[in-house]
Every structure is written in structure tokens, then in C-alpha cells.
N, C-alpha and C positions, 0 to 999 in steps of 0.2 A: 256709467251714469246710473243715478238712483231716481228714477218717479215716483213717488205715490199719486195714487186716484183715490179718491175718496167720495163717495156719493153720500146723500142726504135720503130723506124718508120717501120711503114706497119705488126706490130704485132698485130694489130688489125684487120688484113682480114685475120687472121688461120683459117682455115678451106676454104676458099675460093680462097686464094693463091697457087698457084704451087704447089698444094698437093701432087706431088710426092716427091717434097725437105722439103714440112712442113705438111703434113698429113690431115688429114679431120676434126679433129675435131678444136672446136672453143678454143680460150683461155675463155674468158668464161665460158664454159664447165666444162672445165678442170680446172678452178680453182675455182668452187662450189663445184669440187668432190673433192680437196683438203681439202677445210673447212671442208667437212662433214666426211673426214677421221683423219683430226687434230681437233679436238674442241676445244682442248685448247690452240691453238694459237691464238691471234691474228694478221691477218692478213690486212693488207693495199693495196690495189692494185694502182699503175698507169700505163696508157698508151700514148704516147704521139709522137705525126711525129715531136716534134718542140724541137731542142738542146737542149735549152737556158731553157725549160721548164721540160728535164731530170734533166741539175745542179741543178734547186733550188728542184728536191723531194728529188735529193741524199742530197741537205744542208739539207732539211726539216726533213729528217726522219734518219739522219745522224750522228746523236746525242745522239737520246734514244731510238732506238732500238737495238732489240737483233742481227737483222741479215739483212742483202740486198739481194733477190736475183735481181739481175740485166743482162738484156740483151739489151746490148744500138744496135743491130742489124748493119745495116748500120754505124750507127755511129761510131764503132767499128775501124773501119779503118782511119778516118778522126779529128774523134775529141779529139782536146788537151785539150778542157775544160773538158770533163766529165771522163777523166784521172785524172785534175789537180783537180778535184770537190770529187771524189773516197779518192785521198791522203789527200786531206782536213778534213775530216772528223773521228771520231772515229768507228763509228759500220763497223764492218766486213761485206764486200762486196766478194759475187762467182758471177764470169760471166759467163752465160750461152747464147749456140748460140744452137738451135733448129739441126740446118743443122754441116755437118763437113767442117768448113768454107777452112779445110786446102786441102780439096780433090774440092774445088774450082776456081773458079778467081783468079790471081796469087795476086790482087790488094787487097782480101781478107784476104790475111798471114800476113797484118800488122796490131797489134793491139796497141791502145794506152790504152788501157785498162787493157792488162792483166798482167803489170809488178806492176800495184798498188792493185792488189784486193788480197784476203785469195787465190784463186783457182780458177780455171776454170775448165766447164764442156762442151764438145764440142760435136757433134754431135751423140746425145743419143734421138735427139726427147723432146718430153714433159717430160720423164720420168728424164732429166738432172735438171727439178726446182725440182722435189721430190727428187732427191738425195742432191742437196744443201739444201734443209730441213732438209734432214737427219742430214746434216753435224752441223748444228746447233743447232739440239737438242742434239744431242752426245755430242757436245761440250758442253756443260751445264750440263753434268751430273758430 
């Protein structure tokens, strides 16, 4: 089985950011201990502060994988490409937001994101990309 994860801007300072809205530990971290609790996925990772450069991993990886987990962060609210780049695509995409965006910013309740994906997982922390694991090896059985 193939996942990609693919994170949105400033997910790259977990563990450094406002750790009371995103915790301490690193992504990172936390996704060595994924691998070594799935071995038999394989796993793809990207991170990336730049739009333009989320659409082409969801085109890239959008095709022949089993599953996306994706958290376009920020972009969540703003961007019509990486909605329109999710629909484009075959492999089943869950959005996951670290924080519970809805007990946020009122600017935060719109997403362009979450009427094209399988599901979302909202403010569960790190533990919301293992449940979207979950979801896709379940689904293969």
C-alpha cells in the first residue's frame, strides 16, 4: 500500500509553533514513528509553504496511490486550486487540520477543500493522520 501525506505552510515548525494549538512534537518525529509502526506501507512525505507546489504532489501522487493524507493548513481557506487539483484526481484524499479550525478564526470555517475529499479529520492533533491511515487500510480490506 502507497500513502502520501503532504502538508501545507508552516507545518514544517511543529514542534516549535504555538504549541499550545500544535503540540511539541516535530512532524518528523512523528512520522518515523509512523513508519516504524506500519512497515508495510509505503510512505511518501511532502512539505511545502508554496501552493502551486502542493497541486503538482497531489497531481504527482494522485494517480497511483492508495491514499492522500493531506493538510493544505492555511491554504485551506483560500485556495481554489488545491480543491480544484483534489477533484482532479483519482486517489482518495482525507483532510486533516492538527488544530479544531472550527473553534477558531471565524476566517478559518471556510474551506475549499473539504467538499472534494473522502473525509475529514479536525482537531484531533497528530493522532487525526493515524486515524486517516486507519481509514485506508480498512478500506482495502
Amino acid at each position: 500500500m502507497k500513502i502520501a501525506i503532504i502538508n501545507g505552510p508552516n507545518l514544517n515548525l511543529l514542534g516549535q509553533r504555538e504549541p499550545g494549538i500544535y503540540g511539541s512534537s516535530s512532524f518528523e518525529d512523528f512520522f518515523n514513528e509512523l513508519k516504524k509502526k506500519y512497515t508495510a506501507i509505503q510512505f511518501y512525505y511532502f512539505q511545502s509553504n508554496i501552493e502551486g507546489e502542493l497541486v503538482s504532489a497531489l497531481q504527482q501522487y494522485g494517480f497511483g496511490y492508495d491514499g492522500i493524507i493531506l493538510n493544505p493548513a492555511a491554504y485551506t481557506h483560500t485556495s481554489v486550486a488545491i480543491g480544484d487539483a483534489i477533484a482532479a484526481i483519482k486517489t482518495p484524499v482525507i483532510e486533516v487540520h492538527i488544530s479544531n479550525v472550527h473553534a477558531r478564526e471565524a476566517f478559518r470555517h471556510l474551506s475549499h477543500v473539504s467538499a472534494k475529499v473522502a473525509g475529514s479529520i479536525i482537531g484531533l492533533g497528530l493522532k487525526g493522520y493515524e486515524l486517516a491511515l486507519t481509514y485506508f487500510i480498512d478500506s482495502k480490506k
